[in-house]
C-alpha positions as CSV (number, residue, x, y, z in Angstrom):
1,X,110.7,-114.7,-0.1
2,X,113.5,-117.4,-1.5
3,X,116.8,-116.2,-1.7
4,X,118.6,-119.6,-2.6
5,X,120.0,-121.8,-4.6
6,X,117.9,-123.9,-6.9
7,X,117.5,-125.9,-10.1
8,X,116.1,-124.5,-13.0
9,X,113.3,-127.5,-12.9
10,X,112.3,-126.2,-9.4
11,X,111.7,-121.8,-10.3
12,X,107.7,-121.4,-10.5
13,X,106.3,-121.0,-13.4
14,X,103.4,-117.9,-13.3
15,X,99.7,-119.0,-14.4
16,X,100.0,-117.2,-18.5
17,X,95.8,-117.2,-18.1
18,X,94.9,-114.2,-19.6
19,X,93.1,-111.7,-16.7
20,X,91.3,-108.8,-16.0
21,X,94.3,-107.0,-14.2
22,X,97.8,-107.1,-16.1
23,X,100.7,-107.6,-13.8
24,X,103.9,-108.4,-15.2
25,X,107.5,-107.8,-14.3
26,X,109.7,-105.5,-15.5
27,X,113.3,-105.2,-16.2
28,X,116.1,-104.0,-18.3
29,X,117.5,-107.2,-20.6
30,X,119.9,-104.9,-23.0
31,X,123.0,-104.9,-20.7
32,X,125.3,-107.5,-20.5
33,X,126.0,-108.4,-16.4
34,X,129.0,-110.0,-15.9
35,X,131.5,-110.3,-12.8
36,X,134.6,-112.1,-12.5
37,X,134.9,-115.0,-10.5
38,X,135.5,-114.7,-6.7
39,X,133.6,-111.2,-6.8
40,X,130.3,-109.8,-6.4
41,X,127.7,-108.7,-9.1
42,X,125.7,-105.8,-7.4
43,X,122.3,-105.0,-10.0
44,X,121.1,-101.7,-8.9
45,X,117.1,-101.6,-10.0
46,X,117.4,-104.6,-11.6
47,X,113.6,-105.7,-12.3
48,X,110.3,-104.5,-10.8
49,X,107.2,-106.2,-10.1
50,X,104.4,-103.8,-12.5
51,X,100.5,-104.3,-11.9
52,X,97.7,-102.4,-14.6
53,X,94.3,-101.9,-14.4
54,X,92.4,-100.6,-17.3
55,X,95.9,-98.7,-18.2
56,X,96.3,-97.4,-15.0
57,X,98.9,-98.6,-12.4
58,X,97.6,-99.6,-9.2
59,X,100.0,-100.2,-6.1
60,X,99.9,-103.5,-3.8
61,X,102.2,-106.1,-2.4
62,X,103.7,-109.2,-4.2
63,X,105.6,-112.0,-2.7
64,X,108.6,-112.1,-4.5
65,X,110.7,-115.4,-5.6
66,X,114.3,-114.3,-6.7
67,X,116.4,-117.6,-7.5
68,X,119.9,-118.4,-8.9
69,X,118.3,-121.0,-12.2
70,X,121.6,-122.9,-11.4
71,X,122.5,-125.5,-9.0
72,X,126.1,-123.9,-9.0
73,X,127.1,-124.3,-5.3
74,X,129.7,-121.4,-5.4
75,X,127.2,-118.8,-6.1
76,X,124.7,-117.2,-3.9
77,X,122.1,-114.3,-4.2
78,X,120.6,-112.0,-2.0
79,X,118.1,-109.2,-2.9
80,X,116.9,-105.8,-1.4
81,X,114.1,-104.8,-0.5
82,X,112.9,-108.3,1.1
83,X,109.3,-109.8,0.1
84,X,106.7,-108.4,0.0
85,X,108.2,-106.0,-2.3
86,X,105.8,-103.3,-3.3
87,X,105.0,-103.0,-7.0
88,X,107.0,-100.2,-8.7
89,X,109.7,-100.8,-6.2
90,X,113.2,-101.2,-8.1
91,X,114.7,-104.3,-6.5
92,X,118.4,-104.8,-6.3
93,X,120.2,-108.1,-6.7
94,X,123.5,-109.1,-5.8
95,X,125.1,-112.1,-6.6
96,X,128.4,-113.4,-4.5
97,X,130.9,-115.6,-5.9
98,X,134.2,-117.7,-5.3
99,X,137.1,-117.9,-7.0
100,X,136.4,-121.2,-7.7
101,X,133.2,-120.5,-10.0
102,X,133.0,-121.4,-13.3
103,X,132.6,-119.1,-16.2
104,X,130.1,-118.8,-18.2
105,X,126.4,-117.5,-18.9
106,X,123.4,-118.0,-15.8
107,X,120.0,-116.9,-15.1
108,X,118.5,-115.6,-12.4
109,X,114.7,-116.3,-12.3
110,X,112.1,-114.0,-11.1
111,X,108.4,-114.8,-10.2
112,X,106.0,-113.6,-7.2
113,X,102.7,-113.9,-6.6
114,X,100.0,-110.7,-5.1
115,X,99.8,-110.7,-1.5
116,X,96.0,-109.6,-1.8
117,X,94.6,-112.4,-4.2
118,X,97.4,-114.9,-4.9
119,X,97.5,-113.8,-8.7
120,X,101.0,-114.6,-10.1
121,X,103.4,-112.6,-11.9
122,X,104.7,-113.8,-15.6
123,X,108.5,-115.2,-14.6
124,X,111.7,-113.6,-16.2
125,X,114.7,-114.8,-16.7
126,X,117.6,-112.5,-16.4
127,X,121.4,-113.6,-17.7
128,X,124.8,-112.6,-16.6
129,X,128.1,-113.7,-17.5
130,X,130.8,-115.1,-14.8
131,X,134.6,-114.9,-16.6
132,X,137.6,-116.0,-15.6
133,X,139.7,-113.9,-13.1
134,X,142.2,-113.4,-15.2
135,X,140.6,-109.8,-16.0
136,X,139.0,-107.1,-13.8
137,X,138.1,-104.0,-13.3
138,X,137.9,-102.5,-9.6
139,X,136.0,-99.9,-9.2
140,X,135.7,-97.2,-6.6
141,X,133.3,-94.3,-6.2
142,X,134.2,-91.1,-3.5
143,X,131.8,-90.6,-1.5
144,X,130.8,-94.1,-1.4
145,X,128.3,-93.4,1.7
146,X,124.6,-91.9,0.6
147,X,124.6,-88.2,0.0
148,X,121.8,-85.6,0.3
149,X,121.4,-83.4,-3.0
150,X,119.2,-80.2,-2.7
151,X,117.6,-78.6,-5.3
152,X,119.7,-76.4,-7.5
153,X,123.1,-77.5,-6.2
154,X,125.5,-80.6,-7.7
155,X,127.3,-83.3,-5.8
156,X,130.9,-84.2,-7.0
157,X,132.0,-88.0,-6.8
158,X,135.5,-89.3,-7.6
159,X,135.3,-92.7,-9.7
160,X,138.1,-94.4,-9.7
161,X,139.1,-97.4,-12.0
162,X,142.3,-100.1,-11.2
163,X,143.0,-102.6,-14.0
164,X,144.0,-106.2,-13.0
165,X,145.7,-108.6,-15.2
166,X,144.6,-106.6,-18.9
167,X,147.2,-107.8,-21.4
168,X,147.3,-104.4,-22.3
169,X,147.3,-101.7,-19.8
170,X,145.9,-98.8,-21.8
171,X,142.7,-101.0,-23.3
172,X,140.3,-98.2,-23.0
173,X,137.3,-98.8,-20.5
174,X,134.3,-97.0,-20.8
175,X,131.9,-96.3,-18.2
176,X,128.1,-95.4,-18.0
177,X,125.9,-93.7,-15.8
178,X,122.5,-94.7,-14.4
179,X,121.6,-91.7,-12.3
180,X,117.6,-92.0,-10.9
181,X,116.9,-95.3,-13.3
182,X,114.4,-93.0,-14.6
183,X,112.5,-92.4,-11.2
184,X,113.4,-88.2,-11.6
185,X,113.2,-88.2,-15.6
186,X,115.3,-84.8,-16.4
187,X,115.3,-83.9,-12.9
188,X,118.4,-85.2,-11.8
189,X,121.5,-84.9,-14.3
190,X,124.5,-86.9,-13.6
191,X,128.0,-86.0,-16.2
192,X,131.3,-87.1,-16.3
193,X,133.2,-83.6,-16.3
194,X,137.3,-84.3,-16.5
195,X,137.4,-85.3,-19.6
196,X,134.4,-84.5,-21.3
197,X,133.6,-87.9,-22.2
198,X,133.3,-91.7,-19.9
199,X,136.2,-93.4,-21.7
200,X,139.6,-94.1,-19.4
201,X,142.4,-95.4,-21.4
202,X,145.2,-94.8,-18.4
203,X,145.3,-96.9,-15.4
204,X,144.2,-96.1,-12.0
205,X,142.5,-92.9,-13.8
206,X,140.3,-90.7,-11.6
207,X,137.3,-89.3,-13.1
208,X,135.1,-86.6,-12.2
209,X,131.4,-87.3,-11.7
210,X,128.7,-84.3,-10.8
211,X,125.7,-85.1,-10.4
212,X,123.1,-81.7,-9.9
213,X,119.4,-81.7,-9.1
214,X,117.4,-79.1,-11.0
215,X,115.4,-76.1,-8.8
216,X,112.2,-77.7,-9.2
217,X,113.0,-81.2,-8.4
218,X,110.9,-83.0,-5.9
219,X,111.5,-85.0,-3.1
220,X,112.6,-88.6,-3.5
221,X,115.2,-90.9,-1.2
222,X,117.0,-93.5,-1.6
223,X,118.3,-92.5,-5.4
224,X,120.3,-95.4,-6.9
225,X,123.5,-94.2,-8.9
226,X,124.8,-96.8,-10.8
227,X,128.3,-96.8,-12.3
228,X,129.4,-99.7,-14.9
229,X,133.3,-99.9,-16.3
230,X,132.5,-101.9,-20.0
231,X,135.4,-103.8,-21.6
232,X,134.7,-105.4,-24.6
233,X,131.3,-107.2,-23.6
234,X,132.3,-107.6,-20.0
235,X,131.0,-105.1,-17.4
236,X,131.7,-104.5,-14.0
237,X,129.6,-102.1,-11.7
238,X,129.6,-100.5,-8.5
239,X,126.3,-98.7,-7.0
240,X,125.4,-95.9,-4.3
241,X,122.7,-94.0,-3.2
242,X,121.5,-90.0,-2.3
243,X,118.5,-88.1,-1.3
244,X,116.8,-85.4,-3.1
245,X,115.6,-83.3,-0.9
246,X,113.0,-81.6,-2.5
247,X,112.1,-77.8,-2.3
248,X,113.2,-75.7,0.5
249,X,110.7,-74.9,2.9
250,X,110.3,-73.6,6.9
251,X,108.6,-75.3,9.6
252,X,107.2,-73.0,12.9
253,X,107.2,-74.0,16.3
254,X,106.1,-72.9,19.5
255,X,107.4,-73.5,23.1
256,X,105.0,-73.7,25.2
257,X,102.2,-74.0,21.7
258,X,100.0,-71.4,23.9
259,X,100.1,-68.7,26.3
260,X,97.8,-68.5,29.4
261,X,98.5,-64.9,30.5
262,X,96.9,-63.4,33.8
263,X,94.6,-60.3,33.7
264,X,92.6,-58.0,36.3
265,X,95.4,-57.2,38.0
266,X,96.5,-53.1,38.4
267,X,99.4,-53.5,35.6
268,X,99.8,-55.1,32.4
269,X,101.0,-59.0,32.6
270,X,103.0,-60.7,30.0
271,X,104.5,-64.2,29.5
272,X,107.2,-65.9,27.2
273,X,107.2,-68.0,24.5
274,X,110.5,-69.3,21.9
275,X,109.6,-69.2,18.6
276,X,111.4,-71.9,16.8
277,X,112.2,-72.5,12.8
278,X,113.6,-76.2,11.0
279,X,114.8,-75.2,7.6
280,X,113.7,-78.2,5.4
281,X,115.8,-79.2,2.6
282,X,118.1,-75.6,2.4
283,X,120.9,-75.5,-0.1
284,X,123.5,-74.2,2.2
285,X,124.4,-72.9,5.1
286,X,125.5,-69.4,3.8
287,X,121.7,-69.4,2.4
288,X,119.5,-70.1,5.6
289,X,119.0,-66.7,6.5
290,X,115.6,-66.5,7.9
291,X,113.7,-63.2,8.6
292,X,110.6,-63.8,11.5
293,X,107.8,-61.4,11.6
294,X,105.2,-61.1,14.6
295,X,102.3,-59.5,13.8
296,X,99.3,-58.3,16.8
297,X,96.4,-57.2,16.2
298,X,97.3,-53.3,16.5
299,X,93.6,-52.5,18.0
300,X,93.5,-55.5,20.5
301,X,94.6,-56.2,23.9
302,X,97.6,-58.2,22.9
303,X,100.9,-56.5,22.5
304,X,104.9,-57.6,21.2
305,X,107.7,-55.3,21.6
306,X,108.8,-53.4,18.3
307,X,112.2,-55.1,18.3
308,X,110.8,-58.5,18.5
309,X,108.5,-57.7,15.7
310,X,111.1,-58.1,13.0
311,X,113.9,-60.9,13.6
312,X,116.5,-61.9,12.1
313,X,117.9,-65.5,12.3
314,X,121.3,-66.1,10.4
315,X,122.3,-69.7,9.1
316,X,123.6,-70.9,12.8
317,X,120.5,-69.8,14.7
318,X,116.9,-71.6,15.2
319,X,115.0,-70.0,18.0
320,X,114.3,-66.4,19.8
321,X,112.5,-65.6,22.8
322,X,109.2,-63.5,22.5
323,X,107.5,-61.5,25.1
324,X,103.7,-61.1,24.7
325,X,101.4,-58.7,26.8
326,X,98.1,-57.9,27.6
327,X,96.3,-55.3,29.0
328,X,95.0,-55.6,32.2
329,X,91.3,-54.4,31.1
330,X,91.6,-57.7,28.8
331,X,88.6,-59.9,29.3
332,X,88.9,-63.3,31.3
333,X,88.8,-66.8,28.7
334,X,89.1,-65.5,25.4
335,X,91.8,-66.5,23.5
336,X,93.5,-64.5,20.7
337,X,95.9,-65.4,17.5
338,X,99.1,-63.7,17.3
339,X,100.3,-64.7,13.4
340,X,104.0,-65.4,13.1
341,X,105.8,-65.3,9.4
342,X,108.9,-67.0,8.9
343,X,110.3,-66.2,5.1
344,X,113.6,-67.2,3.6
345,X,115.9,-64.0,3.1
346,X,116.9,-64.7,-0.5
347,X,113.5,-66.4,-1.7
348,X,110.5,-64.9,-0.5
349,X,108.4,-68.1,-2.2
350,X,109.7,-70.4,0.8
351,X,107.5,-69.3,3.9
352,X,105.3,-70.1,6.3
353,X,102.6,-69.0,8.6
354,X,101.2,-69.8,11.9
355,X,99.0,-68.7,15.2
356,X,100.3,-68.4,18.6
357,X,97.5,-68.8,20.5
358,X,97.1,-66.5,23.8
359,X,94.2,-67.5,26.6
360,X,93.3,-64.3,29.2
361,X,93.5,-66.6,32.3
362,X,89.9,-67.4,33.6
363,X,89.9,-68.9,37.0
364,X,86.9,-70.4,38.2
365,X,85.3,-70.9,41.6
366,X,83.2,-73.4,42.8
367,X,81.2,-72.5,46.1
368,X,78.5,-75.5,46.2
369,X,76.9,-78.4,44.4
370,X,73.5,-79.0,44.3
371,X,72.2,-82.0,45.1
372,X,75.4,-83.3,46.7
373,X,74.4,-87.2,45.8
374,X,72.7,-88.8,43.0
375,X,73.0,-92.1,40.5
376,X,74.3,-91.7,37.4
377,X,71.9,-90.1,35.2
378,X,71.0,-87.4,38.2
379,X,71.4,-83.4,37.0
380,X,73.4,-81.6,39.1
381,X,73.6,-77.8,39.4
382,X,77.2,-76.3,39.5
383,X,77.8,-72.8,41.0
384,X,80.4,-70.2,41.5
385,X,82.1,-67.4,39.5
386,X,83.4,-67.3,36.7
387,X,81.9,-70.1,35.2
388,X,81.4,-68.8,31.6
389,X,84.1,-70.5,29.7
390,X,84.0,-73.4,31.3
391,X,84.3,-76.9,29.0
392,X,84.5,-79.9,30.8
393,X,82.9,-80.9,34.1
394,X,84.9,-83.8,35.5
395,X,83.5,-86.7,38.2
396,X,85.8,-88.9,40.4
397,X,88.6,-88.4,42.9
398,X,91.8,-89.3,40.7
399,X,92.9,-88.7,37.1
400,X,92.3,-92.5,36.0
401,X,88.9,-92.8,37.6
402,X,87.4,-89.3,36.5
403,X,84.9,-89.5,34.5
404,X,84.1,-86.2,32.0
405,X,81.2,-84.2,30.9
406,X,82.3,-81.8,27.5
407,X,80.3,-79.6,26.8
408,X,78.0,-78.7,29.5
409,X,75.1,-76.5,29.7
410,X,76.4,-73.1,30.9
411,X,73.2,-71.1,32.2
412,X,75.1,-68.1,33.8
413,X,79.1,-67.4,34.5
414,X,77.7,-68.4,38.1
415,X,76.1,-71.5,37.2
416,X,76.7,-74.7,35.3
417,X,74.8,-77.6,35.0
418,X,76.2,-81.3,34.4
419,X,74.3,-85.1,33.9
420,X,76.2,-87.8,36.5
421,X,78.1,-89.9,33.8
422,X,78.3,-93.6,33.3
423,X,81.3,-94.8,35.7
424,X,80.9,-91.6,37.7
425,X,82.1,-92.8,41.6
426,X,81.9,-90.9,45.0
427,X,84.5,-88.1,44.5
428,X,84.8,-83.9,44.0
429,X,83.5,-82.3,40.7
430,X,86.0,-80.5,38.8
431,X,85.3,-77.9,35.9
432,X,88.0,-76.9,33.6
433,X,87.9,-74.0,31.4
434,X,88.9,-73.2,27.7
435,X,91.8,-71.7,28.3
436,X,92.8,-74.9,30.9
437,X,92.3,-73.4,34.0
438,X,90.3,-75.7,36.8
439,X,88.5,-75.6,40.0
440,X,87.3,-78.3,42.3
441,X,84.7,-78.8,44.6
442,X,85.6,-79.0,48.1
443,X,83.6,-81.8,49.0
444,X,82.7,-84.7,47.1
445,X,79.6,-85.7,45.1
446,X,78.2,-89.0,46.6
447,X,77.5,-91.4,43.6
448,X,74.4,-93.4,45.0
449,X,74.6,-97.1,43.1
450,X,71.9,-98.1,41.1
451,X,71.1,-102.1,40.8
452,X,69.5,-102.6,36.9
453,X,69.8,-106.2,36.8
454,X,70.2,-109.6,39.2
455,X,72.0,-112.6,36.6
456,X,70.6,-114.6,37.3
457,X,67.8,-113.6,39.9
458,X,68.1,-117.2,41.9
459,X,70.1,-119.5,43.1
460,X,72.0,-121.7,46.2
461,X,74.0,-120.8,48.7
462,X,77.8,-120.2,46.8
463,X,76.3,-119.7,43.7
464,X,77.5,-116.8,41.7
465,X,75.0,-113.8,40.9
466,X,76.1,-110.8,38.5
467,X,74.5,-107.0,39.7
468,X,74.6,-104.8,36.9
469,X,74.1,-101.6,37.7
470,X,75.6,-97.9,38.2
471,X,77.9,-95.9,40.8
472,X,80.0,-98.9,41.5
473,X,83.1,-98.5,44.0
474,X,86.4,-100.6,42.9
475,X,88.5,-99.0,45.6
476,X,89.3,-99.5,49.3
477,X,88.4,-97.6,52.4
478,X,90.9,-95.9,54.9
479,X,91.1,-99.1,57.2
480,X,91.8,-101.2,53.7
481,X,88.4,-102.5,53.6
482,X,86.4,-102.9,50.4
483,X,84.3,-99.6,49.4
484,X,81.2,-101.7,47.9
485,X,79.2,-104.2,50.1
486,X,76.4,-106.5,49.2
487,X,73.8,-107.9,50.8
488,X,71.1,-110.5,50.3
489,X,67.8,-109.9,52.1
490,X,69.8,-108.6,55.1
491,X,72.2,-110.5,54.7
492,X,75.9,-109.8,54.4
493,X,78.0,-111.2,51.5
494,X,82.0,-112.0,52.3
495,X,84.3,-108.9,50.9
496,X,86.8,-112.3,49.6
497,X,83.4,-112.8,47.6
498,X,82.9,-109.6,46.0
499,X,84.1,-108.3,43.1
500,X,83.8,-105.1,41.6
501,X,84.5,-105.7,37.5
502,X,86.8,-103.0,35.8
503,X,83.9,-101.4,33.8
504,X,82.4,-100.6,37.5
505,X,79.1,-101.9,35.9
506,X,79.2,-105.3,37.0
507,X,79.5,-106.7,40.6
508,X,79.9,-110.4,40.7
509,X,79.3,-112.1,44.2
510,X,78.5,-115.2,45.7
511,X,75.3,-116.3,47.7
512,X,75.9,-115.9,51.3
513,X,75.6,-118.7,53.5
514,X,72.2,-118.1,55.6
515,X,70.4,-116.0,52.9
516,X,66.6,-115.9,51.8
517,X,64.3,-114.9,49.1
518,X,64.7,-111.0,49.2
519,X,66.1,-107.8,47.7
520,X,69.6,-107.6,47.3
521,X,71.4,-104.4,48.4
522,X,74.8,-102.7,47.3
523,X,76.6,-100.0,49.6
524,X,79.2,-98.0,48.8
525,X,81.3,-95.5,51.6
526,X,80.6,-93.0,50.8
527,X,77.6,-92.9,48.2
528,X,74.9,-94.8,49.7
529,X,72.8,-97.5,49.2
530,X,71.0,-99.0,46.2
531,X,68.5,-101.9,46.0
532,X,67.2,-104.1,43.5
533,X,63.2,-103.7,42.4
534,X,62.5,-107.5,42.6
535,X,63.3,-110.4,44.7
536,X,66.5,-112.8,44.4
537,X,65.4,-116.4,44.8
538,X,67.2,-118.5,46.9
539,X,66.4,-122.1,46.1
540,X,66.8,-125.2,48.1
């Protein structure tokens, strides 16, 4: 994206071949720019880049040229927002100069090019006027920073103007709004309200500016409001920016986002959980009154405290603390919904409405595994109590090794069965309810490894062979040995030659000095022993 100086001769000329999709650039040519010399010319939305397709707009990137057409040296332009600039996008320029630079009429020259195809743009060429600084008009806008306006409120501003070198003092000025550049049509009203009208005939005048966002006005940022003082045909401008906010509305939160409660005992158990609100886009503090509601099913096991039913949170307040019980005849692993209301006070069209989920604790119980070992692909039978609810059934000794089932088969809530997964290695089982609760084994399954494949199936001594297969071992034993041994015909391979890949499907190894033609053989302690179903060739 260019941002320099250049010669008229050198600015791109866009490809006028007439095409299937219009793209074109857009951009206000009725007002007269101009800047006095040693200042800078700020454009606020000055152009966009525009692309139609049968009539209809259609949104994509364009790499954007933005030039000075002038090989003036004491000028220089920069633009916002940098290439690629999306189309629709209002692009601001601004161009700095020295006291030094000439008056007089420039262009700046606009082209760009679509960052999906390469199709170009039709150029533009936008004037401005530099004159002499004997004349100029400073002006200053209070707030200059970017304000947030909600819906149905104003904003005030303080413009300010300060008249430098006018032969006459009291040569009226007249300013102009550009509130939204269109982007809120008659959503966003911006007035000048001292005087009733934007002409300021006394110097260092301060005028009032409101600017008010109607009720159903939705939400946009980054809002350029544009100010211009006009004297005769030179202008001067200054530029800043709000947010509109949009409609108010309530967002609900929940900390922790479920309960797990206990049951069976001889009492009633119970738990806590803040309920939080964010007020979205609210017009004011003394309007941010927000009433909570908590609503249990009256007939089921879950119960709230009548005073936490209804709650109020004033303007300065975010969060309460809620209590929820259940009875101790509850049923283990079923979860219930307790819906939560959060209305604005003064407006009950802004609310919201969510579930706090609530779990009866299930705790499971394993008391054996059947078979204890087995390559991947072997069934294995699960039992204990409790087993009803349960979810996942997990494989492997550590968190980044373990392996899951979803989903299992539950026969009984004393018995579950689950299939040995791919990547499965010797370790416990572990099962894990719905509501989260978990139960392991207390010894482990034995993954027994599997060879599938020899690649290749011969070779000389030192030559390396791949073993695909199943049940794998990447770790180390106790006594910081290797976990997985191979063996050719008998024949033990080197643990510096073994190498057990990350996708513990793939053991690459080297040919052992003294083997012969035989089976090859993997170990893993524990898990057992797998051999391969034909012969690995060791050639000459």
């Amino acid at each position: 994206m260019a941002t320099r100086n250049d010669s008229l001769a050198d600015v791109p000329v866009a490809d006028t071949a007439p095409m299937r999709v219009k793209r074109e650039i857009m951009t206000d040519l009725g007002l007269n720019r101009s800047a006095v010399a040693g200042s800078s010319l700020r454009l606020p939305t000055l152009f966009k880049f525009v692309r139609k397709s049968g009539g209809l707009e259609v949104s994509e990137k364009v790499d954007a040229s933005v030039l000075l057409a002038s090989d003036e040296p004491t000028m220089t332009l920069s633009f916002f927002p940098p290439s690629p600039v999306e189309t629709f996008r209002n692009v601001t320029v601004t161009v700095d100069t020295l006291p030094t630079t000439p008056a007089g009429s420039y262009f700046i020259a606009v082209s760009g090019t679509s960052v999906e195809d390469g199709s170009p743009y039709n150029q533009v060429l936008i004037p401005f006027t530099i004159v002499a600084q004997e004349r100029d008009v400073q002006l200053t806008i209070d707030p200059a920073e970017k304000q947030s306006l909600s819906p149905g409120t104003s904003l005030s501003y303080t413009v300010k103007i300060q008249r430098i070198n006018f032969s006459d003092p009291q040569e009226p000025v007249h300013l102009r709004i550009n509130a939204g550049n269109g982007m809120l049509a008659d959503k966003v009203t911006a007035t000048f309200v001292t005087n009733g009208h934007p002409t300021i005939t006394t110097n260092a005048q301060a005028e009032m500016l409101l600017v008010t966002a109607e009720l159903d006005a939705p939400s946009q940022r980054d809002i350029p409001l544009g100010i211009t003082a006009q004297v005769g045909n030179s202008v001067w401008g200054i530029a800043t920016d709000l947010d509109v906010l949009g409609r108010p509305s309530i967002q609900l939160f929940f900390d922790p986002p479920q309960l797990t409660i206990n049951v069976g005992d001889t009492r009633d158990q119970s738990a806590m959980c803040t309920v939080k609100i964010s007020r979205i886009a609210f017009p004011g503090i003394g309007n941010g009154t927000v009433n909570v509601k908590v609503k249990p099913d009256a007939n089921g096991p879950v119960k709230v405290d009548r005073r936490q039913r209804n709650v109020e949170l004033p303007p300065d307040q975010d969060r309460f603390e809620l209590e929820v019980t259940v009875d101790k005849d509850a049923e283990p692993g079923q979860q219930f919904l307790v819906p939560i209301t959060a209305t604005k006070a003064d407006d009950s069209m802004v609310r919201t409405k969510e579930q706090l989920p609530i779990w009866t604790k299930d705790e499971p119980f394993i008391f054996g595994v059947n078979p204890m070992s087995g390559p991947v692909g072997q069934e294995v039978t699960i039992q204990g109590s409790r087993l009803k609810n349960v979810r996942i059934v997990e494989f492997g000794p550590e968190d980044n090794i373990r392996v899951k089932v979803s989903n299992p088969p539950v026969d009984s809530s004393t018995q579950v069965r689950a299939t040995v997964p791919l990547g499965a290695i010797t370790g416990p089982i572990t099962v894990t309810t719905v509501s989260g609760e978990q139960d392991v084994s207390g010894n482990d399954f034995q993954v027994v490894p599997k060879i599938i494949k020899l690649d290749p199936d011969h070779g000389r001594v030192g030559s390396t062979v791949d073993i695909h297969g199943t049940g794998f071992d990447p770790r180390r034993n106790p006594d910081g040995g290797k976990n997985t041994a191979v063996s050719f015909n008998g024949v033990m391979v080197s643990e510096s030659d073994i190498d057990v890949k990350p996708t513990l499907d793939r053991v690459s190894v080297h040919v052992p000095r003294g083997a012969t033609t035989g089976r090859v053989s993997v170990t893993t302690t524990p898990g057992g022993t797998g051999t391969s179903d034909t012969d690995f060739t060791v050639l000459p």
